[in-house]
N, C-alpha and C positions, 0 to 999 in steps of 0.2 A: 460502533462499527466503523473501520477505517476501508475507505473506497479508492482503488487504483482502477487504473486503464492500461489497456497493452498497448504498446508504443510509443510510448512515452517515458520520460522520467518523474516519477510522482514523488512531489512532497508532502509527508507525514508530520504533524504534530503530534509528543504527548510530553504529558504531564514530567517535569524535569523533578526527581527523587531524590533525597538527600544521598540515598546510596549510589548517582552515577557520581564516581570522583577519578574514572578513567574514561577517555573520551576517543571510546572504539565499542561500538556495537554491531553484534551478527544478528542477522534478522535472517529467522526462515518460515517458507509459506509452507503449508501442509495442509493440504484438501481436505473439506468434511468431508465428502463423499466421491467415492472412488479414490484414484491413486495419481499421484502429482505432487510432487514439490521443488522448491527452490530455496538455496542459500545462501546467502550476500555477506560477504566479512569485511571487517574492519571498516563501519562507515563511521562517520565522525558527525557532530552535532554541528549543521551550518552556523550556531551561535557561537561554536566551542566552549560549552558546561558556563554561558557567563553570569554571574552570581546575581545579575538585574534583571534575567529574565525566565520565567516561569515554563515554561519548555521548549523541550528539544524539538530540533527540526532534522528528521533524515533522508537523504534524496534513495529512491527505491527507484533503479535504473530499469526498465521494462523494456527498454528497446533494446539493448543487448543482452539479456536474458529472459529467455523464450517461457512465456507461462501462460497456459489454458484459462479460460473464464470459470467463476464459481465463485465459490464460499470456503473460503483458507482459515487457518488456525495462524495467527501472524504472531510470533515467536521474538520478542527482545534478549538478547542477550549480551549484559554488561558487568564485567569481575566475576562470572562464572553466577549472574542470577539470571531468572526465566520473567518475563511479565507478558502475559498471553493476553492477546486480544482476536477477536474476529474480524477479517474482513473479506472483503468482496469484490473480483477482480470483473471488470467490465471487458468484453473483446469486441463490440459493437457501439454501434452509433445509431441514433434513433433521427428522423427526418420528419416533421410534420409537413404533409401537402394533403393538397385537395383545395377544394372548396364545394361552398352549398353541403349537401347532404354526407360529400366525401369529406370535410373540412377536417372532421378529425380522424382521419386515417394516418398510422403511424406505419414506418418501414425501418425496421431493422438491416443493417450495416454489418457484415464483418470488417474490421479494421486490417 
C-alpha cells in the first residue's frame, strides 16, 4: 500500500519494469468508496529510468492539487500500460499529549 498526505508533495517509490523505456507517467487516484479522483500527467522518474538503479521515484504533488482522505485505486500509466496499486491518502495529523492516566490520549488534526 503506498501512503500520501495532503499538503504536501509525496514521494513514491516502485519497482522500475523492463517495460518503462519512456520516462513520462500519468498517475490517477480513484476512490474505493464513494466518488473522487485525481490525475497528474506527464511526471518523470527523479532517477530518469537510470539502468543502476532498481526503481522509480515519482513526485505526487498534493499541495496543488486538492484530494480528500481515504483509500484510492493509485493508477500507473507508462506507453499506454496500467500497473494498479492501493493507496491511502492521509488529511490529518495525529498529536500524542496528556500524561498519567491521559498519557495516551491521541488528537486528530485536519491539515
Amino acid at each position: 500500500m503506498k501512503r500520501l498526505k495532503t499538503g504536501v508533495v509525496n514521494t513514491l517509490s516502485f519497482v522500475k519494469l523492463s517495460s518503462f523505456a519512456i520516462n513520462s507517467f500519468d498517475v490517477t487516484l480513484e476512490k474505493v468508496v464513494g466518488t473522487g479522483s485525481l490525475t497528474i500527467t506527464n511526471l518523470t522518474d527523479t532517477n530518469s529510468l537510470d539502468s543502476c538503479k532498481d526503481f522509480i521515484r515519482l513526485n505526487i504533488d498534493l499541495i496543488n492539487n486538492d484530494l480528500e482522505g481515504g483509500e484510492y485505486h493509485l493508477t500507473i500509466t507508462n506507453d499506454g500500460n496500467d500497473y494498479v496499486y492501493l493507496g491511502t491518502v492521509e488529511s490529518y495529523t495525529t498529536t500524542q499529549t496528556g500524561a498519567g492516566v491521559y498519557s495516551s490520549t491521541v488528537r486528530f488534526t485536519d491539515l
